[in-house]
Wavefront OBJ file of the C-alpha trace (Angstrom):
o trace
v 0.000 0.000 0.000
v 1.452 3.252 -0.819
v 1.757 6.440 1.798
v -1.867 7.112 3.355
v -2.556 11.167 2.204
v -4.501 13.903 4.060
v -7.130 13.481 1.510
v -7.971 9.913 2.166
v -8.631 10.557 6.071
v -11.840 11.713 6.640
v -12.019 12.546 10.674
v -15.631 13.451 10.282
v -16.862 9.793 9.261
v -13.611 8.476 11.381
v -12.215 6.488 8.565
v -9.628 6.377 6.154
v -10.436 5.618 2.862
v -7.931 4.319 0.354
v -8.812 3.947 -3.481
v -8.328 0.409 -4.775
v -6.186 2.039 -7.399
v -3.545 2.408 -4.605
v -4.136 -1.556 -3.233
v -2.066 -4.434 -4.069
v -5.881 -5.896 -4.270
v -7.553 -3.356 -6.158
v -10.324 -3.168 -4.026
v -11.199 -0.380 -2.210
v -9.990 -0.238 1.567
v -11.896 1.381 4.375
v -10.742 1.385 7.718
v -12.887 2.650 10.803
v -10.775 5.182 13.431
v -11.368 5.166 16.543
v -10.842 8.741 18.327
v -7.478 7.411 19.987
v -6.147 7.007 16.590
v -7.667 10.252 15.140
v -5.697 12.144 17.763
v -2.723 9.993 16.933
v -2.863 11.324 13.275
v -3.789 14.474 13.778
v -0.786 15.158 15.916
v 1.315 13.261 12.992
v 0.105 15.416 10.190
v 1.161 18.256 12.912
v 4.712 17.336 12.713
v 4.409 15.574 8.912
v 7.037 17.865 7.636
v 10.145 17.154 10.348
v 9.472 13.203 10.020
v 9.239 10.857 7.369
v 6.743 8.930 5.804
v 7.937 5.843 7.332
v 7.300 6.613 10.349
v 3.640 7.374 9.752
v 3.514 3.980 7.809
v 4.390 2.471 10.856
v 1.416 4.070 13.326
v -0.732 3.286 10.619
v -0.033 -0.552 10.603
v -0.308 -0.467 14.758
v -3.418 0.935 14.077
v -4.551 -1.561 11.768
v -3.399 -4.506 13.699
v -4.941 -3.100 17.288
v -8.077 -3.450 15.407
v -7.888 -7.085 13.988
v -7.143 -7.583 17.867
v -10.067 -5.753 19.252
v -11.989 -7.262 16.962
v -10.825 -10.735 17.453
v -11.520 -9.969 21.348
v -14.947 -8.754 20.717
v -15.570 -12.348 18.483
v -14.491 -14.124 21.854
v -16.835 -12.189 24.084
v -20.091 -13.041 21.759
v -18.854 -16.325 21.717
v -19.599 -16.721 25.412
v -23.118 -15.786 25.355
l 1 2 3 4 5 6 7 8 9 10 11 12 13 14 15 16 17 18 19 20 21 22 23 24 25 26 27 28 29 30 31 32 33 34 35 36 37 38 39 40 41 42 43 44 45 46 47 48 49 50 51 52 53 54 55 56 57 58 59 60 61 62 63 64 65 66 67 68 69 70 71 72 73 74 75 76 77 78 79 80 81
């Protein structure tokens, strides 16, 4: 996946939202923010031009894999009812 722009983060609707043009896939790639992470970014875009893209790559796959686990989590707990 290339770098994640300002335009494809849309705080409002608390998602980013990546054109399958851009995915390995080629299908489009939504993911939901919680407001943790939207403060995360925000401060990132804040200092965007004294560190480098890599860096934000990197928050951005934390993100993505603190979700899988919450989700996984929230799988087990439905499980038990």
């Amino acid at each position: 996946m290339e770098f994640t722009n300002i335009l494809e983060m849309n705080f409002e609707k608390k998602v980013i939202d990546i054109s399958g043009k851009k995915m390995k896939t080629k299908k489009d790639f939504i993911l939901s923010l919680a407001k943790q992470a939207i403060e995360i970014l925000k401060k990132k875009l804040e200092y965007q031009n004294r560190h480098t893209t890599h860096e934000f790559r990197i928050i951005f796959s934390t993100i993505a894999h603190e979700k899988k686990e919450l989700m996984q989590w929230w799988a087990d707990c439905l499980d038990t009812l």
